[in-house]
N, C-alpha and C positions, 0 to 999 in steps of 0.2 A: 337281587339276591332274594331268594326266596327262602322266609325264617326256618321253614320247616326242613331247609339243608343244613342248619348252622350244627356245628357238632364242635366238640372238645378235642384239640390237634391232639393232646396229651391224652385223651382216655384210649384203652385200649379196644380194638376194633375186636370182634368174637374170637378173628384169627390169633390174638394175641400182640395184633401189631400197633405199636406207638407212633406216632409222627411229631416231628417238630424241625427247629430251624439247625440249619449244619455249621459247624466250628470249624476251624483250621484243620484240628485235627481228624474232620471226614472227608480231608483230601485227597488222600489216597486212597481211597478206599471207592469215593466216589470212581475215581480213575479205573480203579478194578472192575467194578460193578463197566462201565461205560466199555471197554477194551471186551469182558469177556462178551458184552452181547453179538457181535463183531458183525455189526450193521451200523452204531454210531459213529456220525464225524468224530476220532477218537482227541481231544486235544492232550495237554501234556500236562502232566501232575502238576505244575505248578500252576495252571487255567486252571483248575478244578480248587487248588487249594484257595486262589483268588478269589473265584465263584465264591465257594464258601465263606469268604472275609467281607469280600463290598458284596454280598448279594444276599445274605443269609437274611434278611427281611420278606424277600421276596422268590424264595427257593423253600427247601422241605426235604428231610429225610424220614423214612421210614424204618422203625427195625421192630424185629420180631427176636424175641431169645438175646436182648442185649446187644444186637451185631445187627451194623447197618445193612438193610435188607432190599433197598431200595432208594432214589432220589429223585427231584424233580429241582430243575436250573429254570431260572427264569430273572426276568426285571423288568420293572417299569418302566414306559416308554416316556423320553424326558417331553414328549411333544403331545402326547395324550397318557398323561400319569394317571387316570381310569382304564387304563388297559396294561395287566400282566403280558407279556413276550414270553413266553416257554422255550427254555432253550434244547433244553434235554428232560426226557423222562426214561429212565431205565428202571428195571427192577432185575435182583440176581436170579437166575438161574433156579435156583433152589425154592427161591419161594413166588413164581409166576401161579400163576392163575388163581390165585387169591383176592383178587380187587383191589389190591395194593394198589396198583397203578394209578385208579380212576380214587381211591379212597384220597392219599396226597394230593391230587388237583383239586377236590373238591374242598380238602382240609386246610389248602394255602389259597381257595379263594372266600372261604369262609374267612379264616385272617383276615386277608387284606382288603374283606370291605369295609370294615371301620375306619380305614384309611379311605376310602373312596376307591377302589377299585371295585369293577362292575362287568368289566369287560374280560376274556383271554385270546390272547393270539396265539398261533405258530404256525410252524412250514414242514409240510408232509411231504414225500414223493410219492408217487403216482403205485407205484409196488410196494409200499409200505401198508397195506392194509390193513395190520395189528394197530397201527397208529388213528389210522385212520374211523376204526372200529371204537376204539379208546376214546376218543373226545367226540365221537357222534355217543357214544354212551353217557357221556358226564352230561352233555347239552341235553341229553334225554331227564336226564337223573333230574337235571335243576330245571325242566321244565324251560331250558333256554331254547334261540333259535341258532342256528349253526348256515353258516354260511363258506363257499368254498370260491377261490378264486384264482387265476394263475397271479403269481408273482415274479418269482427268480425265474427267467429260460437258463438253459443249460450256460450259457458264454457269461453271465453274472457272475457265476462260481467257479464255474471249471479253469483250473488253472491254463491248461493245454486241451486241444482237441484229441489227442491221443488217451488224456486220460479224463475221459466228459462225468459230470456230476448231473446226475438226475435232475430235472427242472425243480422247481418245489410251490406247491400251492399253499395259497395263505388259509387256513384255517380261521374262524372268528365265532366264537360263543359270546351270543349280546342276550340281556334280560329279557323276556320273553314281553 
């Protein structure tokens, strides 16, 4: 972690926007935010309100004007607890292209390196280029290096060949 990324979750970014950890009650809301992008695996309000109960250590919302404006899902991996797992990162509608997106990742790995996380993962698809734009930018930001690799093939996830799920490459932002 490089000090000159450490920032305050709780000050507010120029956009006006706050970040910190999510409650039960931005469960639904997370759900909202995840359903209207309608690109995420969508799970069901009660996975999101869970997220937010066992996971709100290592997750992060974002809001702008008092109203959750954005999130990022994640946890620690019980096999390498140095490395965050990103489950989801959405942001609404309304307030994209602000650096929300990249601001939360960066603000919940400032967090969690006092804990010893130092590492992030996740798993892109190959069309998802927003995504993929998104955390080759944070690894820019923090001077990290960014590594990309296959992981899941299509028969990992997809329930049925009729209805096939995109492979997903592993993403990994390590300290430079």
């Amino acid at each position: 972690m490089s000090p000159s990324h450490k920032s305050d979750p709780t000050a507010p970014a120029k956009s006006g926007v706050t970040t910190r950890r999510p409650s039960i009650d931005d469960g639904i809301r997370l759900w909202e935010i995840a359903r209207d992008t309608e690109v995420l695996d969508l799970n069901s309000t009660y996975a999101y309100t869970l997220l937010c109960r066992d996971f709100a250590a290592s997750s992060i919302v974002a809001e702008r004007d008092g109203a959750v404006a954005g999130f990022v899902t994640g946890y620690r991996r019980p096999d390498r607890p140095d490395t965050l797992f990103v489950w989801q990162v959405a942001v609404d509608a309304a307030h994209r292209g602000h650096g929300i997106a990249s601001r939360m990742l960066i603000d919940l790995l400032d967090h969690l390196a006092v804990a010893g996380v130092s590492r992030l993962e996740t798993t892109i698809t190959a069309s998802n280029t927003a995504s993929q734009e998104l955390f080759g930018s944070v690894a820019k930001k923090r001077g990290s290096t960014l590594t990309v690799r296959d992981l899941f093939a299509s028969h990992h996830i997809s329930p049925t060949q009729s209805d096939p799920h995109e492979p997903e490459q592993l993403y990994v932002i390590d300290p430079a």
